[in-house]
C-alpha positions, -999 to 999 in steps of 0.1 A, spaced: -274 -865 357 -301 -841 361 -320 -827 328 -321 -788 327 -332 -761 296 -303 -743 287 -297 -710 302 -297 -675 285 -257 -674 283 -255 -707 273 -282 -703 239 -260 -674 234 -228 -694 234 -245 -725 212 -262 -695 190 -226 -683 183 -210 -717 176 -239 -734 156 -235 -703 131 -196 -710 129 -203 -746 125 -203 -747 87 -191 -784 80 -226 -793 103 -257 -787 87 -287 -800 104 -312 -774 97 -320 -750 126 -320 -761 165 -345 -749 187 -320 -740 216 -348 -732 246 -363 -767 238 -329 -785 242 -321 -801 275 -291 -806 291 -269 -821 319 -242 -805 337 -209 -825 336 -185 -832 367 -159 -808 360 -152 -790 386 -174 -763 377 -158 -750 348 -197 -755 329 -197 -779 306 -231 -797 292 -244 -833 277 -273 -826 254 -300 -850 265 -307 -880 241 -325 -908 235 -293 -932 228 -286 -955 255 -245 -947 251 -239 -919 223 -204 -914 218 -181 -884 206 -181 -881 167 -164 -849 162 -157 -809 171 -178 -788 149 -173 -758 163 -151 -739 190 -149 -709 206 -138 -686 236 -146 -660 259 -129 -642 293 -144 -651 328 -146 -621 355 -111 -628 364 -101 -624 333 -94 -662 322 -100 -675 289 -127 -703 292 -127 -725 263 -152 -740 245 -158 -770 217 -192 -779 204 -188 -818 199 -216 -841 176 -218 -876 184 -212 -905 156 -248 -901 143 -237 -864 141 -264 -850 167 -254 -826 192 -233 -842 220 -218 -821 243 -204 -785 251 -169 -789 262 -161 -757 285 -128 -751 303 -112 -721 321 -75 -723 311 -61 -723 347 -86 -752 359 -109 -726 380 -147 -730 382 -162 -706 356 -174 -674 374 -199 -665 342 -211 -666 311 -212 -642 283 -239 -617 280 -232 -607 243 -222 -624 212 -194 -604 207 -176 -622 238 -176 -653 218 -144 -649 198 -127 -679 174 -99 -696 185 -65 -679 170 -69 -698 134 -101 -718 141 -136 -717 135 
């Protein structure tokens, strides 16, 4: 997988969940000197946070979140730490399977799952 920077959408989604992420306290993230990897699925946008660890492995959800795509679609999201509880990966999925079409321009999109974080 290819190492990227994040993109402008995507610090704004990490922004949002990082703050809602209360039961993780790592002290602040510089978000535009992360990288990441996009994941094989289908499109829909989620991200492995690049790491040193030869096989770093889920730990738990700190975080999760949604927004609406163009077409109206919910995409989900879940922040995920790995077992050393360093940021693993950004879990993003549009509820009916379809590639995501954006991502949100304002933090206000980001809403808390009904009951959630």
């Amino acid at each position: 997988m290819k190492e990227r920077p994040l993109e402008d959408g995507e610090v704004l989604i990490l922004s949002v969940l990082l703050n809602r992420a209360t039961e993780w306290n790592r002290g602040s993230v510089d978000l535009r000197a992360l990288k990441v990897s996009d994941m094989d699925d289908g499109g829909m946008g989620s991200l492995r946070f690049a790491s040193g660890k030869r096989h770093p492995r889920y730990g738990r959800t700190i975080a999760e979140g949604w927004f609406k795509d163009t077409d109206g679609m919910p995409v989900a999201l879940a922040l995920y730490v790995d077992r050393e509880e360093d940021l693993f990966e950004l879990d993003s999925w549009k509820v009916d399977f379809s590639s995501r079409l954006r991502l949100p321009q304002d933090e206000s999109e980001v809403e808390c799952p009904p009951g959630g974080n």
